[in-house]
PABARO-859759 format. One record per atom (N, C-alpha, C): x negated, y negated, z; residue in one letter; residue number from 1; atom name. Coordinates in steps of 0.05 Angstrom, whole numbers. Example, Ala and Ser with C-alpha at 12.3 -4.5 7.8 and 13.67 -1.06 7.14 Angstrom:
// PABARO-859759
-264;114;156;A;1;N $
-246;90;156;A;1;CA $
-264;66;156;A;1;C $
-257;45;142;S;2;N $
-273;21;143;S;2;CA $
-258;-1;157;S;2;C $
***
This chain:
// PABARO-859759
-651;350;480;X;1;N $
-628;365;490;X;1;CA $
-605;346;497;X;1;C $
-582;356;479;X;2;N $
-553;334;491;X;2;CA $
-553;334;516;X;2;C $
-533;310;534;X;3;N $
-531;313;564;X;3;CA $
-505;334;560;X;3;C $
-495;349;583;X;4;N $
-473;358;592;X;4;CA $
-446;345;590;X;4;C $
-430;356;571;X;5;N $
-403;334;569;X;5;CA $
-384;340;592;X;5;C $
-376;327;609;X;6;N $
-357;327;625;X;6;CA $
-328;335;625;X;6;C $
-318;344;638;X;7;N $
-292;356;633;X;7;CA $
-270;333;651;X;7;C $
-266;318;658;X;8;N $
-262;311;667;X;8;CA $
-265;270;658;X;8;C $
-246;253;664;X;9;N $
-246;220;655;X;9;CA $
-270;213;677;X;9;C $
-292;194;670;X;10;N $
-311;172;686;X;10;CA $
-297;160;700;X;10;C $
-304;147;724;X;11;N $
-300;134;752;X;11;CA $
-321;117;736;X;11;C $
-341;110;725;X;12;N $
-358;87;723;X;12;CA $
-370;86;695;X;12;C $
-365;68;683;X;13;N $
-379;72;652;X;13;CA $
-399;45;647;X;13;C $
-416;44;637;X;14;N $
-443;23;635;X;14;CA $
-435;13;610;X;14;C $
-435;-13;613;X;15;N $
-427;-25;580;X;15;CA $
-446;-31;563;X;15;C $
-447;-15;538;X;16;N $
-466;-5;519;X;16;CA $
-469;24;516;X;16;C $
-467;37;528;X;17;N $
-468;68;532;X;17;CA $
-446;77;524;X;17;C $
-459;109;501;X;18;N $
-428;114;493;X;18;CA $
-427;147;516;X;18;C $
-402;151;519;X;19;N $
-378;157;528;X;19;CA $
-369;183;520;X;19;C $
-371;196;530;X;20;N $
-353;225;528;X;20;CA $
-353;249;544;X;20;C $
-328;261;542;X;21;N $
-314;280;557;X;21;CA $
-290;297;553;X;21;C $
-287;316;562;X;22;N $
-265;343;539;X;22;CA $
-245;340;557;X;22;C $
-220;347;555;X;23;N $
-204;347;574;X;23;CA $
-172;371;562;X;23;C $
-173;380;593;X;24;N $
-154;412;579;X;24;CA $
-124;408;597;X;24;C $
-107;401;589;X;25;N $
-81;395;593;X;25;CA $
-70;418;590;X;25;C $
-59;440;615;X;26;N $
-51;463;605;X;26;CA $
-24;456;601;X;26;C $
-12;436;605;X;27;N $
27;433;598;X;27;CA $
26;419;569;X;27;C $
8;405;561;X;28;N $
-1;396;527;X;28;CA $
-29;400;523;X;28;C $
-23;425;513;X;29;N $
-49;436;492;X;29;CA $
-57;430;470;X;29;C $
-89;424;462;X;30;N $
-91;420;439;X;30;CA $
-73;427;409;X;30;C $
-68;445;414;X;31;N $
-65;462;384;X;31;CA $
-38;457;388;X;31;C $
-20;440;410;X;32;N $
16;438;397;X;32;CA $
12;406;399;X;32;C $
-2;386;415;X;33;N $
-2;360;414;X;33;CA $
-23;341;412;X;33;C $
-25;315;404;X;34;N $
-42;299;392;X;34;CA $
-48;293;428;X;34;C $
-72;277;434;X;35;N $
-74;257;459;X;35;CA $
-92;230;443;X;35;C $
-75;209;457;X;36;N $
-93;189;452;X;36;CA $
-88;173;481;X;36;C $
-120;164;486;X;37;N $
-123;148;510;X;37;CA $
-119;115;501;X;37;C $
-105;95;527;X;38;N $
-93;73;521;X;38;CA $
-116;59;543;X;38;C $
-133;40;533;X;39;N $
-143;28;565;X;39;CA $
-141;10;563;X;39;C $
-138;-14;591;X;40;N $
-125;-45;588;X;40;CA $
-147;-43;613;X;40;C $
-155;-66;605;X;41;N $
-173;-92;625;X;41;CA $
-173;-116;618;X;41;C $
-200;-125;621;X;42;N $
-210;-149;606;X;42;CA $
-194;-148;583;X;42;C $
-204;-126;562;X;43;N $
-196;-122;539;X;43;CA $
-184;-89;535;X;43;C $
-162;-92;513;X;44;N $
-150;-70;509;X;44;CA $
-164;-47;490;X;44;C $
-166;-23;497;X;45;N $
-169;-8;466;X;45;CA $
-158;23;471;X;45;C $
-147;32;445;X;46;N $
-136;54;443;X;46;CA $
-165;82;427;X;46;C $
-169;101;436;X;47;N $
-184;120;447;X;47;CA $
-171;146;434;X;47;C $
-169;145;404;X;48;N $
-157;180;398;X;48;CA $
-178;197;406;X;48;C $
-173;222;404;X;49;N $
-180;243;412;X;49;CA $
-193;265;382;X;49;C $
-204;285;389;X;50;N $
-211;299;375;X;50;CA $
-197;329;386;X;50;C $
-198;360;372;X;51;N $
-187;375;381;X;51;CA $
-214;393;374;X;51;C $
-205;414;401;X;52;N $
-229;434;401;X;52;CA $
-213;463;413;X;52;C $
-195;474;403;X;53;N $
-187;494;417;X;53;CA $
-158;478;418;X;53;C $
-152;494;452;X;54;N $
-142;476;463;X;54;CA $
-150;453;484;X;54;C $
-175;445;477;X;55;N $
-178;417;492;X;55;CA $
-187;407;473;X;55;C $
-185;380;488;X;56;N $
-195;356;470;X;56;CA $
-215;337;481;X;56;C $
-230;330;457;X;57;N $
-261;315;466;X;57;CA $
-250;284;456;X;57;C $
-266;272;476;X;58;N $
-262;243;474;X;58;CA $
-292;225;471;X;58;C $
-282;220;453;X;59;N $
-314;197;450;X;59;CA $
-310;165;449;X;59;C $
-321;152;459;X;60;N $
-324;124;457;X;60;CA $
-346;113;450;X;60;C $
-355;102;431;X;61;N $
-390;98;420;X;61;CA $
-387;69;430;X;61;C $
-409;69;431;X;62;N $
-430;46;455;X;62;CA $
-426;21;434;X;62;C $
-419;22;416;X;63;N $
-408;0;403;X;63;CA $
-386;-17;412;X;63;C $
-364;-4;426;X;64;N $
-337;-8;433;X;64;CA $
-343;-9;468;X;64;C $
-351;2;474;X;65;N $
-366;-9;506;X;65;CA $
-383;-24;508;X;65;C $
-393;-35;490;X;66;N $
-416;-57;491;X;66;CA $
-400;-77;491;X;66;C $
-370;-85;484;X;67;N $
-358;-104;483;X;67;CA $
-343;-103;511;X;67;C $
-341;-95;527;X;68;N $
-331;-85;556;X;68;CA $
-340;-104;565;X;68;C $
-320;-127;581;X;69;N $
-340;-141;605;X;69;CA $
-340;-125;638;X;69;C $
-352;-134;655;X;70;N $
-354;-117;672;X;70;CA $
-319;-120;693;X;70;C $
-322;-100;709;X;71;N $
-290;-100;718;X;71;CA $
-276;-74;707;X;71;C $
-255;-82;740;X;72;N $
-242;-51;733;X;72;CA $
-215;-53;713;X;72;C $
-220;-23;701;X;73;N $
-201;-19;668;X;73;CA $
-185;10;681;X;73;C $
-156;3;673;X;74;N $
-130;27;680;X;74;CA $
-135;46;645;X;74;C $
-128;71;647;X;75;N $
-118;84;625;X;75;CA $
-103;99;637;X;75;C $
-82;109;612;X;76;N $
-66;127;605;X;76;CA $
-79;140;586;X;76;C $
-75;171;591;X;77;N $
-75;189;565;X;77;CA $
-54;202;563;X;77;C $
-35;192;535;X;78;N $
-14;203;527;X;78;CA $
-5;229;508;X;78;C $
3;247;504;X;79;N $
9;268;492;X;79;CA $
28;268;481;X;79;C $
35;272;450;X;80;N $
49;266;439;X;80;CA $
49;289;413;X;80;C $
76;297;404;X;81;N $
86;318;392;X;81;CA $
112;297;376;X;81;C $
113;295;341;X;82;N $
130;288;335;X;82;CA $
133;267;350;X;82;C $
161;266;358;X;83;N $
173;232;362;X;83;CA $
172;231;397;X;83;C $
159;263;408;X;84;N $
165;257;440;X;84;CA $
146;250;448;X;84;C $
139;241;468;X;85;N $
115;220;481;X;85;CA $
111;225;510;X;85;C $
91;240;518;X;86;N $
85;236;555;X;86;CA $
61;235;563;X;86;C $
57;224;584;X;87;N $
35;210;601;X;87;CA $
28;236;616;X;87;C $
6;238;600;X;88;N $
-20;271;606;X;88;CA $
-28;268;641;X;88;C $
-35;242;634;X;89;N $
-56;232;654;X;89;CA $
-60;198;656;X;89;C $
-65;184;683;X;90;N $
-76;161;690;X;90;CA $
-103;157;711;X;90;C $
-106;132;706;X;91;N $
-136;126;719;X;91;CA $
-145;100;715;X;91;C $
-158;102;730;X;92;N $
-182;79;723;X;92;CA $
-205;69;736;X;92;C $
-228;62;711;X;93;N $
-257;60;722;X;93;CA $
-267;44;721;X;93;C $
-286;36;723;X;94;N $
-300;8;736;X;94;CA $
-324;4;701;X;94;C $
-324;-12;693;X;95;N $
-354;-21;677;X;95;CA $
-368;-41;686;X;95;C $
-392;-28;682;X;96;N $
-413;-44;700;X;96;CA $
-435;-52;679;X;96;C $
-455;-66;690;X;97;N $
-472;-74;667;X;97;CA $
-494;-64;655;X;97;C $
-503;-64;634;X;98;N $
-517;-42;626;X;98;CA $
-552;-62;626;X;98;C $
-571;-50;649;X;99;N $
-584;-62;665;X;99;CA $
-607;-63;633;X;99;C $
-615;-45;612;X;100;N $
-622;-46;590;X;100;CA $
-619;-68;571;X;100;C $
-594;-79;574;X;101;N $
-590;-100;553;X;101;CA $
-576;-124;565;X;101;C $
-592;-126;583;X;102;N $
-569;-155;603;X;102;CA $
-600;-166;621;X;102;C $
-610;-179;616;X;103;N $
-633;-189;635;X;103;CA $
-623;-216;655;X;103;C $
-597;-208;657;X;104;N $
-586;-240;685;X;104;CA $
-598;-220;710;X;104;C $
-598;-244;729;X;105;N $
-599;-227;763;X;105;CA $
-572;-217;768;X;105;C $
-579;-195;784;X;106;N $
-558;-171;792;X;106;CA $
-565;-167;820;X;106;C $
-541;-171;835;X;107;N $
-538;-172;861;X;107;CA $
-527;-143;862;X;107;C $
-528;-132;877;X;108;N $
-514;-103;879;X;108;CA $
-493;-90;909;X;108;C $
-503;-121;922;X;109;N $
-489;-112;946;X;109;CA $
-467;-112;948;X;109;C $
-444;-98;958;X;110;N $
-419;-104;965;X;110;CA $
-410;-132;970;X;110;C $
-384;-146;971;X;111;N $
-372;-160;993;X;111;CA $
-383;-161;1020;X;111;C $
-370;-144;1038;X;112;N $
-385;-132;1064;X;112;CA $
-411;-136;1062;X;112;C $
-425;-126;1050;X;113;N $
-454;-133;1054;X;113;CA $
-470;-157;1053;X;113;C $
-456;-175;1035;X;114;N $
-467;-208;1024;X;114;CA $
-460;-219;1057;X;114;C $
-433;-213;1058;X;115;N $
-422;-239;1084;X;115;CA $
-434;-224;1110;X;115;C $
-443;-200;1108;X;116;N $
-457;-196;1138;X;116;CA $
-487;-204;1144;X;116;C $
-494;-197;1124;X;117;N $
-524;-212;1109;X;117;CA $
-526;-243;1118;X;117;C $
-501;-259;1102;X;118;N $
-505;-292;1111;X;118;CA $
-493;-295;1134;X;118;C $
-485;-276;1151;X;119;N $
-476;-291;1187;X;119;CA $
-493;-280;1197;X;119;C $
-512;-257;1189;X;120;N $
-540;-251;1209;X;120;CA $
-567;-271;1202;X;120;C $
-551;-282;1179;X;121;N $
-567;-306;1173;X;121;CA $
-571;-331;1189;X;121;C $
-549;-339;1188;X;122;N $
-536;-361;1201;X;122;CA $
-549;-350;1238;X;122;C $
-535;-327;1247;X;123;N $
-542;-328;1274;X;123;CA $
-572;-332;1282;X;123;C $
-598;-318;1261;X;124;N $
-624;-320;1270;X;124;CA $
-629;-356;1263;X;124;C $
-620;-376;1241;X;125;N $
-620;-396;1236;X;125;CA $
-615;-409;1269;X;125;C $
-590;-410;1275;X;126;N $
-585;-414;1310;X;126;CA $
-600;-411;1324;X;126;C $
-611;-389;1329;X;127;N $
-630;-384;1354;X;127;CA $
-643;-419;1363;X;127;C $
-653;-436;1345;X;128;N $
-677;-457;1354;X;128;CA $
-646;-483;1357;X;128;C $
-622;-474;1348;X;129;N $
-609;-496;1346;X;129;CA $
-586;-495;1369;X;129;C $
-580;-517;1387;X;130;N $
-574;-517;1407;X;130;CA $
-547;-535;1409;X;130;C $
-541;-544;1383;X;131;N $
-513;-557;1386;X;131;CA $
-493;-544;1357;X;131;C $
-469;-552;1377;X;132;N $
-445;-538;1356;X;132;CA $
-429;-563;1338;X;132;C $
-439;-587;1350;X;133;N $
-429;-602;1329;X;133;CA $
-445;-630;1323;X;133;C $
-445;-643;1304;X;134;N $
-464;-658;1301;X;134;CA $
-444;-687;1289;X;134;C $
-453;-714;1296;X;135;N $
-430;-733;1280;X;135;CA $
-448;-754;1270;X;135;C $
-448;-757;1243;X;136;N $
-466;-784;1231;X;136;CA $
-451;-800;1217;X;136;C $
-449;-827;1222;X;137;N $
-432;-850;1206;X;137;CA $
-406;-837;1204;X;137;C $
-401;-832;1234;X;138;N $
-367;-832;1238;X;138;CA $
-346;-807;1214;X;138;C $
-367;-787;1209;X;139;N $
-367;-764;1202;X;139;CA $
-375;-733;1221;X;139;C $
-365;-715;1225;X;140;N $
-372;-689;1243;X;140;CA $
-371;-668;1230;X;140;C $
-386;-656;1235;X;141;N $
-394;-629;1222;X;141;CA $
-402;-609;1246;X;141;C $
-374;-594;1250;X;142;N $
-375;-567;1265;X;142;CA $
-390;-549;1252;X;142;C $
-396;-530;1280;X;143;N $
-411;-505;1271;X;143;CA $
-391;-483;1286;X;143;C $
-388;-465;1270;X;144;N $
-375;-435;1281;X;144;CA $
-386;-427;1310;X;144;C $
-373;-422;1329;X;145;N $
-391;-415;1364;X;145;CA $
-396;-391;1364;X;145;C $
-424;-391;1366;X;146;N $
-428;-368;1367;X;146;CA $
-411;-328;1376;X;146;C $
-398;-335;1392;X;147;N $
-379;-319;1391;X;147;CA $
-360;-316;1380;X;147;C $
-352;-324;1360;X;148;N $
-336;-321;1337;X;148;CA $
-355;-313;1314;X;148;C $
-378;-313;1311;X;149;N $
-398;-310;1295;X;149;CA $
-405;-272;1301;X;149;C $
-403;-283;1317;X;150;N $
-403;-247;1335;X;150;CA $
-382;-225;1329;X;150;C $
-362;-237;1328;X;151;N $
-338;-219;1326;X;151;CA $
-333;-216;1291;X;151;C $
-337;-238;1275;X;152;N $
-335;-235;1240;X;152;CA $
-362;-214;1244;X;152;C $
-391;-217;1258;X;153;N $
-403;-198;1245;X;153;CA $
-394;-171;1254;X;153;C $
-384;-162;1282;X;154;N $
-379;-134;1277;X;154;CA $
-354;-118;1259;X;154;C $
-338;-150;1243;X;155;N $
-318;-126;1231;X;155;CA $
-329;-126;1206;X;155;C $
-352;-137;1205;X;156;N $
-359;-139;1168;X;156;CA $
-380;-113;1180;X;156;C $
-396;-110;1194;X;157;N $
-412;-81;1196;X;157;CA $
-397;-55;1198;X;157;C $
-378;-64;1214;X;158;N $
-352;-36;1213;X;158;CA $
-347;-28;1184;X;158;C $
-343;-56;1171;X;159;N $
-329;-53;1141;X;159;CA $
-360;-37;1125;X;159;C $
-383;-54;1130;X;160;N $
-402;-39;1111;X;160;CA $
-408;-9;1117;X;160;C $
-409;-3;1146;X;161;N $
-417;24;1145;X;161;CA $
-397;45;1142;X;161;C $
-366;30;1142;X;162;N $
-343;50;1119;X;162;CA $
-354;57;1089;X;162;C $
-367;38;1082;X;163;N $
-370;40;1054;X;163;CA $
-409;52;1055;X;163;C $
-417;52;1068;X;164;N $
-444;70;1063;X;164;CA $
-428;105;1066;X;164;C $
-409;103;1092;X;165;N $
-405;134;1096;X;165;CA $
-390;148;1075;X;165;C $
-371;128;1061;X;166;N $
-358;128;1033;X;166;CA $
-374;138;1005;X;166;C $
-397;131;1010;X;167;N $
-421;136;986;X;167;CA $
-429;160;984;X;167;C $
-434;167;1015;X;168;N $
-449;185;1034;X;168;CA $
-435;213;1021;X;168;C $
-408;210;1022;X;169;N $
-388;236;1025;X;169;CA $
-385;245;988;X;169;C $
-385;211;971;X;170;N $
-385;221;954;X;170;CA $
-407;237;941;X;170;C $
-428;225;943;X;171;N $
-458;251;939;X;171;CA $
-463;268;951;X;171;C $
-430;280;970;X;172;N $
-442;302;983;X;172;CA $
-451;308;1009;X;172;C $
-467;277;1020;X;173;N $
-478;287;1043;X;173;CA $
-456;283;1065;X;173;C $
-477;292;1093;X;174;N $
-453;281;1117;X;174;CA $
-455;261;1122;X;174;C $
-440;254;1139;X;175;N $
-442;228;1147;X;175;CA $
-443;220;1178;X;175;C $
-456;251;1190;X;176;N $
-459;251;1212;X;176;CA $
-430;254;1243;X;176;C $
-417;243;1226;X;177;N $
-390;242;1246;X;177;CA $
-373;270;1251;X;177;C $
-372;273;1280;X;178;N $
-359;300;1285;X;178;CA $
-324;301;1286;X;178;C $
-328;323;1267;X;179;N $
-294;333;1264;X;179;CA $
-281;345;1289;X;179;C $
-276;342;1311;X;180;N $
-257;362;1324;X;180;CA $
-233;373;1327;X;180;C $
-233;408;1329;X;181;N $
-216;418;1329;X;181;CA $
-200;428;1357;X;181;C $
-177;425;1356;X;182;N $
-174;438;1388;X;182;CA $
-145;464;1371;X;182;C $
-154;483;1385;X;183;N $
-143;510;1375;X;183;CA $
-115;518;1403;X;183;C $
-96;526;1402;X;184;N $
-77;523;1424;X;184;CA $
-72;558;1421;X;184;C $
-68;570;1440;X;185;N $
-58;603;1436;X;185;CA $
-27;603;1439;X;185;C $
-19;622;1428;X;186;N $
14;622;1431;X;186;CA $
22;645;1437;X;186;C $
***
């Protein structure tokens, strides 16, 4: 059974995987204008269209995304009639690596997550160590004081659990935090 084609452009595409989705422009309709999608990243490629009605299906075969390095890519999809020319639509999505045909190590954590990770590192490393600076052959090597170690980790936890509740909301769930309303009579 085919998957479900999307109506709608990807937010995330896997490089090697092919690609597709219909898209219904009710101010350029299939049946009066051509669309072709423009995408620039790493590398550039232009994306015609097919016609189905009035929408149009877009395919990209896993041939042409297999050459995608990873990183975020802008498109335009343009509509065009004769010699006039307009911008349907913009965007842009991320390619990531396609975990099938890439056997390097893959870290998956955020920013936020790496550097909160190595200062909760660093701080349990501390616990047994009792000086902040150390000098050998007329060389010194500071250490961050602990309270400054303190304060980088709670804005990098602030920053990660923006981006867990960010995840959270996109799949839907809650994220636990209460909305309040205050209602006034008139």
């Amino acid at each position: 059974m085919a998957p479900s084609i999307p109506t709608i452009e990807p937010t995330i595409i896997i490089s090697g995987d092919t690609i597709k989705w219909t898209r219904d422009f009710s101010d350029f309709p299939a049946s009066t204008y051509d669309l072709t999608y423009y995408v620039k990243g790493a590398s550039s490629q232009t994306v015609a269209t097919t016609k189905s009605g009035d929408t149009f299906l877009v395919t990209i075969d896993a041939s042409v995304t297999d050459q995608w390095t990873e990183g975020s890519y802008w498109w335009e999809a343009k509509a065009t009639v004769g010699t006039e020319r307009y911008t349907a639509a913009t965007g842009k999505f991320l390619v990531t690596k396609n975990f099938a045909t890439d056997d390097s190590v893959y870290d998956g954590r955020s920013h936020a997550k790496k550097v909160l990770d190595a200062i909760e590192a660093v701080i349990e490393d501390r616990a047994s160590v009792d000086q902040l600076a150390i000098t050998i052959a007329g060389r010194t090597l500071q250490r961050t004081p602990p309270a400054d170690l303190l304060l980088i980790k709670t804005h990098y936890s602030a920053e990660y659990q923006n981006e867990l509740e960010k995840d959270k909301l996109e799949r839907g769930e809650s994220t636990g935090r209460k909305i309040l309303i205050r209602f006034s009579g008139g």
